[in-house]
C-alpha positions in Angstrom: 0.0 0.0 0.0 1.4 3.3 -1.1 1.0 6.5 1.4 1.8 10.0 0.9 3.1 12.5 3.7 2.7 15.9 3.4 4.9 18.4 5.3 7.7 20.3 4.5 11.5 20.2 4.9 11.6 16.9 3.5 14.4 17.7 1.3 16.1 15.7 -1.2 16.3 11.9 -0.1 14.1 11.7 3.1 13.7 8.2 4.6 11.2 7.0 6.3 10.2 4.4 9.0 7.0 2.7 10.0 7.5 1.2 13.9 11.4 1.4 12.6 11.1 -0.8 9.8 12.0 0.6 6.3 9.8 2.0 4.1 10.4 2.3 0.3 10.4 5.8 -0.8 8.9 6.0 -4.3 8.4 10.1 -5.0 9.7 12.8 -2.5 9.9 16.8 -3.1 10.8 19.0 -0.1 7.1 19.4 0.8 5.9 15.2 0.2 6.8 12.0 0.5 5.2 8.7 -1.0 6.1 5.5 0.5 5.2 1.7 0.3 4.2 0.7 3.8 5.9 -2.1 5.3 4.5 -5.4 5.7 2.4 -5.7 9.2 -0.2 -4.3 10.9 -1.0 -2.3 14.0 -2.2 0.6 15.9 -0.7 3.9 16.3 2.5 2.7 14.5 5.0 5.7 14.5 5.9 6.8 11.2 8.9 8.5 10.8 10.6 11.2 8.1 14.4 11.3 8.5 16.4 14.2 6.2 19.0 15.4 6.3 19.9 13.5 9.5 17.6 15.0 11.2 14.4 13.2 12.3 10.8 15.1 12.3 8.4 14.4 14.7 6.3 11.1 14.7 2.9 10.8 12.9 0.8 7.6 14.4 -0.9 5.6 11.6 -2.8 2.2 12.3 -3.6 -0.3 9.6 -5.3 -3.8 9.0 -3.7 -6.9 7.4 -5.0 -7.8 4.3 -8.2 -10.1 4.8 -9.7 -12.4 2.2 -13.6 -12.2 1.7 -13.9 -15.1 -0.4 
């Protein structure tokens, strides 16, 4: 699942991390980020933006596993 994060700062090569696992960054500019969330599930997961080396402040963010219907 692809998120986006908007903010500003992000600058050039921002990373991110979901309950410090890796995200993939797939599009950044200094003001948004989209990422593929890691694998998992949870609630209030921190999600993290690190550029620069400097981290922002952490965003919670809950999601499901995937669930088959049928």
């Amino acid at each position: 699942t692809e998120m986006t994060l908007q903010g500003n700062n992000f600058g050039l090569n921002p990373t991110v991390t979901v309950a410090g696992a890796a995200a993939v960054v797939t599009s950044a500019t200094h003001s948004m980020v989209q990422f593929l969330l890691p694998p998992g599930q949870g609630t209030n997961r921190p999600v993290m933006v690190t550029a620069g080396g400097q981290s922002g402040t952490p965003l919670n963010f809950s999601y499901q596993p995937p669930a088959v219907s049928s």
